[in-house]
C-alpha positions in Angstrom: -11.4 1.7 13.0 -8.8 0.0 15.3 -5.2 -0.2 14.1 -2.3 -2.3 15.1 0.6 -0.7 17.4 3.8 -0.2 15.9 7.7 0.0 17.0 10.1 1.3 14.9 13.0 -0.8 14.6 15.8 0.5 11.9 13.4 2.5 10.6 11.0 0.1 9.7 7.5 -0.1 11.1 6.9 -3.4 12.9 3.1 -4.3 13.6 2.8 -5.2 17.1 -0.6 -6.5 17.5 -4.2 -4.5 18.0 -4.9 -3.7 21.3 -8.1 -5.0 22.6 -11.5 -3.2 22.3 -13.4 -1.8 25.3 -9.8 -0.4 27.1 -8.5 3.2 27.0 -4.6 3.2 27.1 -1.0 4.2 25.5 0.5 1.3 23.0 4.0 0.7 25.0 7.5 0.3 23.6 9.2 -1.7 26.3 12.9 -2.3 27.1 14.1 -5.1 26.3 17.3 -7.2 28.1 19.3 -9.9 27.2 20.6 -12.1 30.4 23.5 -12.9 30.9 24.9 -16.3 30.9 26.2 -16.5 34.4 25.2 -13.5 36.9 28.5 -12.6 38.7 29.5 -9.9 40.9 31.1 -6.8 38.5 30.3 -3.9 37.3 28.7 -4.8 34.1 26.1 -7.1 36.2 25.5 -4.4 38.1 25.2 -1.7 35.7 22.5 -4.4 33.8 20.7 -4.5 37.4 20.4 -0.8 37.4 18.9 -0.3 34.4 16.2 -3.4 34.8 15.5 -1.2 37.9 15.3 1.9 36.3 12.9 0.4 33.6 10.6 -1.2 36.1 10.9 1.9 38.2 9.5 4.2 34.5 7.5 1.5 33.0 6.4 -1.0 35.4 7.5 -3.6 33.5 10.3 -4.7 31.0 11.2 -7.4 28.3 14.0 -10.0 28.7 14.7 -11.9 25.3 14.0 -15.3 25.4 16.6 -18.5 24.8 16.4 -20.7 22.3 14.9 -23.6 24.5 12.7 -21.1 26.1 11.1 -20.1 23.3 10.2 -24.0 21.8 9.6 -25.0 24.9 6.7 -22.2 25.1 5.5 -23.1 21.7 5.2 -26.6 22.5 3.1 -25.7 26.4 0.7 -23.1 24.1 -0.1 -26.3 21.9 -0.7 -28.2 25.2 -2.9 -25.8 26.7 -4.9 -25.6 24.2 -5.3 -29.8 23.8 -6.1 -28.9 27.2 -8.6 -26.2 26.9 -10.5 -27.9 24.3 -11.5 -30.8 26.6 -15.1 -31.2 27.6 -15.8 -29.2 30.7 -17.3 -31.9 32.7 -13.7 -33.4 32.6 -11.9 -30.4 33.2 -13.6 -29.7 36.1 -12.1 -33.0 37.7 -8.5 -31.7 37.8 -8.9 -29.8 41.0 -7.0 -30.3 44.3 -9.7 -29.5 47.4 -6.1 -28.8 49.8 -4.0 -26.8 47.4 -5.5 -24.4 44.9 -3.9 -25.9 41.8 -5.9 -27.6 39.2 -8.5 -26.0 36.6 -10.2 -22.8 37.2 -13.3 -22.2 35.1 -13.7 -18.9 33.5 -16.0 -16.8 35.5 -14.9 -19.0 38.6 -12.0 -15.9 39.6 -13.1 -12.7 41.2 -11.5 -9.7 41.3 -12.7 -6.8 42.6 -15.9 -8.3 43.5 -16.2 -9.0 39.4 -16.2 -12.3 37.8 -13.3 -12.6 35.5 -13.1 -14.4 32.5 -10.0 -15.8 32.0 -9.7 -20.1 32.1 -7.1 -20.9 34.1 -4.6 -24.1 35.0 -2.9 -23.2 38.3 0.3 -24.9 39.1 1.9 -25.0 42.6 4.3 -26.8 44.4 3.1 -31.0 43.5 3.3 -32.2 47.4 2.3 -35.7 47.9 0.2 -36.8 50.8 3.3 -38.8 52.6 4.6 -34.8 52.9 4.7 -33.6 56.6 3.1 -30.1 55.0 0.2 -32.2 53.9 -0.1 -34.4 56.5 -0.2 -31.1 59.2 -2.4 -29.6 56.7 -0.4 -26.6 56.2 -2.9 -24.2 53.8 -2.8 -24.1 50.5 -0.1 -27.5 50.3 -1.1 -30.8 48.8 -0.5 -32.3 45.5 -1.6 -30.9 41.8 -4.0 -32.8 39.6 -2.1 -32.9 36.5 -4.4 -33.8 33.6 -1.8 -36.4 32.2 2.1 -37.2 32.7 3.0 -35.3 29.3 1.2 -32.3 30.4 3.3 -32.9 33.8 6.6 -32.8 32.0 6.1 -30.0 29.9 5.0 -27.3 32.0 7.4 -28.7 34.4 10.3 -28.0 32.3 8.8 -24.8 30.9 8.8 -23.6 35.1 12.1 -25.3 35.8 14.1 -23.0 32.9 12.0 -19.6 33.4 12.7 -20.3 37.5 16.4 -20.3 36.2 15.7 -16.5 34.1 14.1 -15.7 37.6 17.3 -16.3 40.0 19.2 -14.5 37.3 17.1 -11.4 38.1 17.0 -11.8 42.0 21.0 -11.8 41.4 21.4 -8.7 39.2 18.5 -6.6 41.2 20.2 -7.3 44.3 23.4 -5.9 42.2 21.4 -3.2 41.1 20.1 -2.0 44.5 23.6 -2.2 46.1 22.7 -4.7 48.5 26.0 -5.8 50.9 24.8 -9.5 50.4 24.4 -9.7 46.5 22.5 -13.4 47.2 20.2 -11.4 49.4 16.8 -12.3 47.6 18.2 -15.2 46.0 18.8 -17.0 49.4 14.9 -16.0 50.0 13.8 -18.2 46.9 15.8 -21.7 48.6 12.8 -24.1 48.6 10.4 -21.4 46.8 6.7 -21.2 46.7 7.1 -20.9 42.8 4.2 -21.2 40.7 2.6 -21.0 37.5 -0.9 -20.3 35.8 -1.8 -21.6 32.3 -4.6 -18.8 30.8 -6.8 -19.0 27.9 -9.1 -15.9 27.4 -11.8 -16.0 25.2 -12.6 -13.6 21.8 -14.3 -10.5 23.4 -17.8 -11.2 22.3 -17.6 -15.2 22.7 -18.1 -15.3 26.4 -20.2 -17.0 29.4 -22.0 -13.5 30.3 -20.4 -13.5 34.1 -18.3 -10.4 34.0 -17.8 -7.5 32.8 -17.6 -6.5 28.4 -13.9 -6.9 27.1 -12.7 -7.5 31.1 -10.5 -10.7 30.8 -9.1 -10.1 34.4 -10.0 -6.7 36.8 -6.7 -4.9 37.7 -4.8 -6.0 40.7 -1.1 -6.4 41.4 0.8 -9.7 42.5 2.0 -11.0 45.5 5.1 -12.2 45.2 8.8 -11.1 44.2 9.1 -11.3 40.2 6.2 -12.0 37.5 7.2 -13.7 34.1 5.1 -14.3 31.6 4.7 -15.0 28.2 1.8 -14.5 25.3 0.8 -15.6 21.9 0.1 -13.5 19.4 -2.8 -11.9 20.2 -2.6 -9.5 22.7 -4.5 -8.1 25.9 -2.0 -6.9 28.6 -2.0 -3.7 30.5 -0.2 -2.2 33.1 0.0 1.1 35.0 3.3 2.7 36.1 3.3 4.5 39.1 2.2 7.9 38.9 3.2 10.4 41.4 1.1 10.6 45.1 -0.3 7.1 44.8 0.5 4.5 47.2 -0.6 0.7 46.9 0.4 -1.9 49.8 -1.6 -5.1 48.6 -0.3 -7.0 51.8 -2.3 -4.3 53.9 -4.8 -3.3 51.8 -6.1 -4.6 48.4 -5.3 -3.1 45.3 -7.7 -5.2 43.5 -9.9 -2.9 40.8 -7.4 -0.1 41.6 -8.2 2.5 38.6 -9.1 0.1 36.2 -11.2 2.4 34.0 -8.9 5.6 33.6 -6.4 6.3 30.9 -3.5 6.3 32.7 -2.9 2.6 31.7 0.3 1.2 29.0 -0.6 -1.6 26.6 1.8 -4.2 26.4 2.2 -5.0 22.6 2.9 -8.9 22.1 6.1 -9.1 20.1 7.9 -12.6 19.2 10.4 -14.5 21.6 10.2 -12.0 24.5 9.0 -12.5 28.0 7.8 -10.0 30.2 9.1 -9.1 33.5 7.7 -7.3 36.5 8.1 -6.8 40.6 5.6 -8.2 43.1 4.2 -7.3 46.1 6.9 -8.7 48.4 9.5 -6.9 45.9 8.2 -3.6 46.8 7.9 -4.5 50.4 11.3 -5.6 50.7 12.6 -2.4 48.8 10.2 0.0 50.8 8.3 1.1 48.1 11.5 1.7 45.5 10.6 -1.0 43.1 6.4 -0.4 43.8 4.5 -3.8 42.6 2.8 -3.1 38.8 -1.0 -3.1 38.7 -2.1 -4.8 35.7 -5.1 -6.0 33.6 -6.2 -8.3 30.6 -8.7 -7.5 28.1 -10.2 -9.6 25.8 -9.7 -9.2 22.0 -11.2 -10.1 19.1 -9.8 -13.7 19.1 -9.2 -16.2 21.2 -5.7 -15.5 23.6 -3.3 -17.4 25.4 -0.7 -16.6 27.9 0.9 -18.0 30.9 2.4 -16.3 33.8 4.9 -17.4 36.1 5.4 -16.6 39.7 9.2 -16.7 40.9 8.8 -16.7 44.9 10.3 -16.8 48.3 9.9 -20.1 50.6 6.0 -20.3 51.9 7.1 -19.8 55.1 9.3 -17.0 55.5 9.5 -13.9 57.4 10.2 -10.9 55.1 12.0 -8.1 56.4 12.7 -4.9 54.2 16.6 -4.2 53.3 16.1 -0.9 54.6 14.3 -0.1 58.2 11.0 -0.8 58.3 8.7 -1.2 61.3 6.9 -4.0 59.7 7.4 -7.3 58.7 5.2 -9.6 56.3 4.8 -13.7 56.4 4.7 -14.4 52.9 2.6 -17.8 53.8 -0.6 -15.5 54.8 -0.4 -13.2 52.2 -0.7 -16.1 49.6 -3.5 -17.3 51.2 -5.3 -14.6 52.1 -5.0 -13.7 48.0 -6.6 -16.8 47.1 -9.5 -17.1 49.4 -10.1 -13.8 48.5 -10.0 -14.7 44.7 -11.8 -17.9 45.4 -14.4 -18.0 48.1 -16.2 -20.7 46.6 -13.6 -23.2 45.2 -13.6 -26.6 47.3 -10.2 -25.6 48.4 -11.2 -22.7 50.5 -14.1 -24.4 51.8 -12.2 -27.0 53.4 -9.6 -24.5 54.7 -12.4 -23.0 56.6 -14.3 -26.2 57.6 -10.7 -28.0 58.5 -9.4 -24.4 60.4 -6.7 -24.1 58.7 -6.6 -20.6 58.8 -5.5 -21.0 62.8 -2.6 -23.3 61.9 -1.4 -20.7 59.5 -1.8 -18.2 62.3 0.8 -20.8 64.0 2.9 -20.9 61.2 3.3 -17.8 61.1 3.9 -17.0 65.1 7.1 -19.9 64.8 8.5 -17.8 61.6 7.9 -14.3 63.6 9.8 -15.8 67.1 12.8 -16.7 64.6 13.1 -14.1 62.8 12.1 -11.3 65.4 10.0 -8.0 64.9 6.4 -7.3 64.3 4.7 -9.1 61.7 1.6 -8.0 59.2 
């Protein structure tokens, strides 16, 4: 018999939702933070900043407490999504952009790890028009996202438009927390950022399409960007896996995509109400050499229907990363991107016409210019 995961809060027990089926792990008790209204430089900031580190640095992952407007503005994108969701899948399937990779994503359409996953997916990414230089050079993965209507438009707009301001709040107090000289150090790397979203419905575990794998909503993998936020209903189906001692994972150089995805090593994040979750990226633990590592996580599927959302806060496409402390490398964020989605994606129009149109050799360009200005050796 499975049975809900608790937290004790002034003594009480509080049911935090049943962890899914099929998935061997530890119910988590997270931190949770409230931001702070401005991020300025003293030492309570900075004393906030080191403990989100130390939490990400024990858990993998922490809670920040949601504003008001936050958390009705989520309510209001869930019912949306759904509206969405529940369309025909013939006209779904229309909403895709063949030069960006935002638009609809049928579930068992991602791979991971080789696997099909089953999530259904809207991806959101920067909405370039065809009049934009980008698009006209055919830079990879820029061109304009196929919104399903202009309400849909405005609400997930706004919904990415207030958690991107939660986002720079975080880039301000890590910086603060790490004792960086230039406290606007990775907010000045987010200036024009590749920020994006992805709109997720899972289905109940034994209501499926047959593509993947039993109770596998998506394979473990880690991000590729600077901060993850995301938010779910009531359901639950999140995992992640703190670092554990001797392991290293460098997703830019090799991927980390089904990394221990069967053992029991993994924490399940119990949904609990007007809380996001927050945790580093890929280009996070490159620029911190290793300190804050990027958290592998999973989804499995429960015995309802799930939604969720999760939002990518992220440095301009085309920058150079260098680490804050000496490193021999350095990464262009721009080919890590896209590299991660033509691996997740072979098929999808998008990466067919990157290959056909060669764009991959005017990213290699791209990626020479950003190298020359910002000197060193790139990966």
């Amino acid at each position: 018999m499975r049975t809900p995961a608790t937290s004790s809060r002034g003594g009480e027990a509080v049911p935090l939702g049943t962890m899914p089926p099929y998935h061997k792990a530890t119910p988590g008790q997270l931190r949770t933070f409230e931001l702070p209204r401005e991020v300025t430089v003293n030492e309570e900031n900075s004393n906030i900043g080191k403990a989100l580190i130390e939490a990400w640095r024990k858990d993998g992952i922490l809670q920040i407490r949601m504003t008001p407007e936050q958390s009705d503005t989520l309510r209001q994108c869930f019912k949306t999504s759904k509206e969405f969701f529940s369309l025909p899948a013939e006209e779904k399937a229309t909403y895709v952009d063949d030069q960006s990779f935002a638009g609809y994503i049928a579930s068992g359409e991602e791979i991971t790890d080789g696997i099909a996953d089953y999530s259904e997916i809207f991806t959101i990414t920067k909405d370039l028009g065809q009049s934009d230089p980008r698009v006209q050079n055919k830079w990879p993965c820029h061109g304009p996202c196929p919104w399903p209507n202009e309400s849909y438009k405005d609400k997930m707009n706004h919904l990415m438009d207030i958690l991107g301001e939660s986002g720079e709040k975080l880039l301000k107090l890590t910086a603060l927390g790490l004792g960086l000289a230039n406290p606007n150090a990775l907010t000045e790397m987010t200036e024009d950022g590749w920020h994006h979203m992805r709109i997720l419905r899972f289905p109940q575990v034994d209501k499926t399409n047959g593509k993947g794998k039993t109770g596998r909503g998506i394979g473990s993998h880690t991000d590729y960007g600077l901060l993850v936020i995301a938010g779910q209903d009531d359901v639950g189906g999140l995992f992640v896996r703190p670092r554990v001692e001797g392991e290293s994972l460098k997703n830019w150089q090799t991927s980390a995509a089904g990394f221990q995805e069967d053992d029991d090593k993994w924490i399940y994040v119990p949904p609990v109400e007007n809380v996001l979750t927050v945790f580093p990226g890929d280009m996070m633990q490159f620029l911190t050499n290793d300190y804050l590592p990027s958290t592998p996580h999973k989804v499995g599927l429960n015995t309802r229907e799930r939604s969720a959302f999760a939002y990518f806060h992220e440095p301009t496409f085309s920058t150079a990363l260098k680490p804050f402390a000496e490193y021999q490398d350095t990464v262009y964020y721009g080919t890590h991107f896209t590299n991660m989605f033509m691996r997740n994606y072979p098929e999808r129009v998008t990466a067919k016409r990157m290959i056909a149109e060669n764009r991959m050799d005017i990213l290699e360009d791209l990626k020479k210019a950003a190298m020359k200005q910002a000197g060193g050796i790139c990966a």
